[in-house]
GUBA-17083 format. One line per field, with one value per residue: residue number from 1; residue in one letter; x, y, z of N, C-alpha, C in turn. Coordinates in steps of 0.05 Angstrom, whole numbers, always signed. Each point is the difference from the previous one (the first is absolute). Example, Ala and Ser with C-alpha at 12.3 -4.5 7.8 and 13.67 -1.06 7.14 Angstrom:
2
nr	c(1 2) .
rest	c(A S) .
n.px	c(+264 -7) .
n.py	c(-114 +21) .
n.pz	c(+156 -14) .
ca.px	c(-18 +16) .
ca.py	c(+24 +24) .
ca.pz	c(+0 +1) .
c.px	c(+18 -15) .
c.py	c(+24 +22) .
c.pz	c(+0 +14) .
END
This chain:
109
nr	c(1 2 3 4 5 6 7 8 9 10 11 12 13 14 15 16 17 18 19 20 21 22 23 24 25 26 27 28 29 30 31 32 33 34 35 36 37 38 39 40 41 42 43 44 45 46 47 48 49 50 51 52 53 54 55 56 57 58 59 60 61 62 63 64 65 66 67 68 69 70 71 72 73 74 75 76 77 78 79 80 81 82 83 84 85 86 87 88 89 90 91 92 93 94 95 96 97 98 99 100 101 102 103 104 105 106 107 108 109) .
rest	c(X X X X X X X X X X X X X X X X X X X X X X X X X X X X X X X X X X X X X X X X X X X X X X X X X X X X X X X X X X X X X X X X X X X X X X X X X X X X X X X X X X X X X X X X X X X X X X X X X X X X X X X X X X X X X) .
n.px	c(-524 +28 +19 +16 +21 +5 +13 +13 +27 +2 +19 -22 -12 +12 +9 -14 +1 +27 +7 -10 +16 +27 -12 +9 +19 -11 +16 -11 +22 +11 +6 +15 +9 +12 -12 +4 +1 -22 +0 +2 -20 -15 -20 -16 -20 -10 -18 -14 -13 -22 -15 +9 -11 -14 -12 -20 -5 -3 -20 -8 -9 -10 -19 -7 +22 -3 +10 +24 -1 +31 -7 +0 -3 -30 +9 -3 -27 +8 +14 +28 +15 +22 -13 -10 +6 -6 -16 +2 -21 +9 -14 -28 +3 -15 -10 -24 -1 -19 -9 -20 -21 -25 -18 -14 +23 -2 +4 -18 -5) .
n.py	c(-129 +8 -17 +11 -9 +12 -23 +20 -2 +6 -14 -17 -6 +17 -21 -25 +11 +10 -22 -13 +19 +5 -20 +13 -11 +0 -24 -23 +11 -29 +5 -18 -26 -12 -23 +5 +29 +4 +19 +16 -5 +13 -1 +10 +9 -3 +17 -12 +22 -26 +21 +2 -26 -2 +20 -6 -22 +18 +12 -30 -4 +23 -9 -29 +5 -15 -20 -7 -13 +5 -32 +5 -21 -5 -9 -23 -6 -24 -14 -2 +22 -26 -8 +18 +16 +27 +1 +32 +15 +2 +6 +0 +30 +12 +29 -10 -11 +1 -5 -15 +1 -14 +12 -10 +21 +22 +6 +24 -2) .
n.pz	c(+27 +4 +11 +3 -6 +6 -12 +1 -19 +11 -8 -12 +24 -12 -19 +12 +28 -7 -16 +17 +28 -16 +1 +25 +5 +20 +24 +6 +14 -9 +33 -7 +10 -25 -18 -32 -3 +19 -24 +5 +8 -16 +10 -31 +20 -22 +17 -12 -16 -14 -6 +32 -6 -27 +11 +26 -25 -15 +30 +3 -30 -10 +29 -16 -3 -12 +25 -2 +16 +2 +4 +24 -19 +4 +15 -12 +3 -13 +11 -11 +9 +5 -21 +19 -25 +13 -17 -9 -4 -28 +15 -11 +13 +19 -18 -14 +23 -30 +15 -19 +17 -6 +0 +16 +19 +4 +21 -14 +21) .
ca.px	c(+23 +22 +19 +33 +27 +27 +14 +20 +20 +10 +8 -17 -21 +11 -9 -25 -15 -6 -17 -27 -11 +7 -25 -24 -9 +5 +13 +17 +31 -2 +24 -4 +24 -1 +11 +27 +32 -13 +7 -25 -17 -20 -35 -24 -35 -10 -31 -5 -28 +10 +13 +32 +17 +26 +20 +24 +13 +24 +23 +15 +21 +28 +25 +4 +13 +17 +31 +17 +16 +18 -6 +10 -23 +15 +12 -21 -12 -1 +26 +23 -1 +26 +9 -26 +11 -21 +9 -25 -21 -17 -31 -15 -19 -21 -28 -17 -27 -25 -22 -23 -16 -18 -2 -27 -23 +18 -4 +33 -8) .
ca.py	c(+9 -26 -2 +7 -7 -5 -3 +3 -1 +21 +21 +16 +11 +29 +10 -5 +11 +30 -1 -11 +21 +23 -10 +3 -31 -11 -20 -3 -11 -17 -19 -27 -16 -12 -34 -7 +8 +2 +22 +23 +16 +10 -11 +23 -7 +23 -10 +20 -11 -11 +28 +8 -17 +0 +15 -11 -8 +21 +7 -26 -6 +27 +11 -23 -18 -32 +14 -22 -5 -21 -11 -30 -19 -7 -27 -17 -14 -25 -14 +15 +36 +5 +3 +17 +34 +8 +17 +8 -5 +19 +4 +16 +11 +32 -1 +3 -22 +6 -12 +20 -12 +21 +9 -6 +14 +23 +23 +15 +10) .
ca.pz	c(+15 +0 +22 -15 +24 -17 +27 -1 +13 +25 -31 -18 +24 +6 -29 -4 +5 -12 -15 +9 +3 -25 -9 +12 +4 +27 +1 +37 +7 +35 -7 -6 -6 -21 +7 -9 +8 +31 -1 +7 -27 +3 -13 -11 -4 -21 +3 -30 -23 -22 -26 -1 +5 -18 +5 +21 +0 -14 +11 +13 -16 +3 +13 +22 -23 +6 -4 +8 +23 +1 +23 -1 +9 +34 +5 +5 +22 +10 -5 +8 -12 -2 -26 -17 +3 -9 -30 -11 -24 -13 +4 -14 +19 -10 -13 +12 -9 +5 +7 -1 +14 -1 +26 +7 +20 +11 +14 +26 +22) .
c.px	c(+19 +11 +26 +4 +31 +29 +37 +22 +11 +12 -16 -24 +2 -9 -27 -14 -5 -17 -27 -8 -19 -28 -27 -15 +5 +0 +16 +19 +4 +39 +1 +28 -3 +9 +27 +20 -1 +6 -26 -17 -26 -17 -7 -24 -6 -31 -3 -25 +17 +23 +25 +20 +32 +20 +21 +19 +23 +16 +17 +27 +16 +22 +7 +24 +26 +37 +13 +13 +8 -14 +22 -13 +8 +7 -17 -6 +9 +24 +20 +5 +30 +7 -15 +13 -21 +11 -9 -14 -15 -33 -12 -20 -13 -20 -20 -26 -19 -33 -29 -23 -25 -11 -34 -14 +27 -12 +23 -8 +21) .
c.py	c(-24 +13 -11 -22 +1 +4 +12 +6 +24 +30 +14 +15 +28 +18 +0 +13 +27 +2 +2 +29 +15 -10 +1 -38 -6 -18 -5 -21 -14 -14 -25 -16 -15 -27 -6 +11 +14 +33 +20 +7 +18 -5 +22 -12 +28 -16 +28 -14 -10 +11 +2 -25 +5 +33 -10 -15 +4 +4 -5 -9 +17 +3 -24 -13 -25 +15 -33 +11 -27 -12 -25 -18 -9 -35 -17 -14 -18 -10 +13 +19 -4 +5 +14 +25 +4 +23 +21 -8 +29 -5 +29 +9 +10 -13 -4 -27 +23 -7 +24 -13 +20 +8 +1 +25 +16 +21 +14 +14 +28) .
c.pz	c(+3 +20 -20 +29 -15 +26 -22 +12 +26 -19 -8 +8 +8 -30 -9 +20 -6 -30 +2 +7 -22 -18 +10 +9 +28 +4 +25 -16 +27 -24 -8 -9 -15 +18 -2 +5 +24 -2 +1 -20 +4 -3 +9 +2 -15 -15 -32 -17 -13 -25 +7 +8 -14 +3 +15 -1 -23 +14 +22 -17 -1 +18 +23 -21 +14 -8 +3 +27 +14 +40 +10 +24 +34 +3 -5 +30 +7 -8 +15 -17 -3 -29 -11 -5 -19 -22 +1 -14 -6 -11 -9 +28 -6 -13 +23 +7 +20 +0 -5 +10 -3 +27 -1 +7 +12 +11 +30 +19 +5) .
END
């Protein structure tokens, strides 16, 4: 047995869980904030046998996909901010980091 984690974009957490339904694949949904762009995301716990890893994760790829969105960086820390203008920046989001962990021992009361 494995333990899935897959932490996606806010976007895409609506597509993937209907997926997941429609598969008959159960799966706790906990909110979660990303480091870098401090934006919302989802983390999927999806506990599954060995056999259906690779479905799941079909159908992580399917419906977790990477977009560009324009950021603009925040000020730097240290020094003076008088000559500092901050730019956008076009950055690569979304998709998916997913994590597979085996699992020792499960049971459900």
């Amino acid at each position: 047995m494995k333990m899935i984690v897959a932490v996606v974009q806010d976007k895409d957490a609506t597509r993937l869980q209907n997926a997941l339904v429609q598969e008959g694949i159960r799966a706790t949904k906990l909110a979660s904030t990303g480091g870098f762009l401090r934006a919302g995301n989802t983390t999927f716990l999806i506990g599954v046998d060995d056999d259906k890893v690779e479905d799941v994760m079909r159908l992580i790829q399917s419906n977790c996909r990477v977009r560009d969105q324009l950021v603009t960086p925040v000020s730097p820390m240290g020094g003076t901010t008088d000559s500092y203008i901050p730019f956008p920046v076009e950055v690569q989001v979304g998709g998916a980091a997913v994590f597979i962990i085996p699992v020792d021992r499960f049971e459900h009361f």
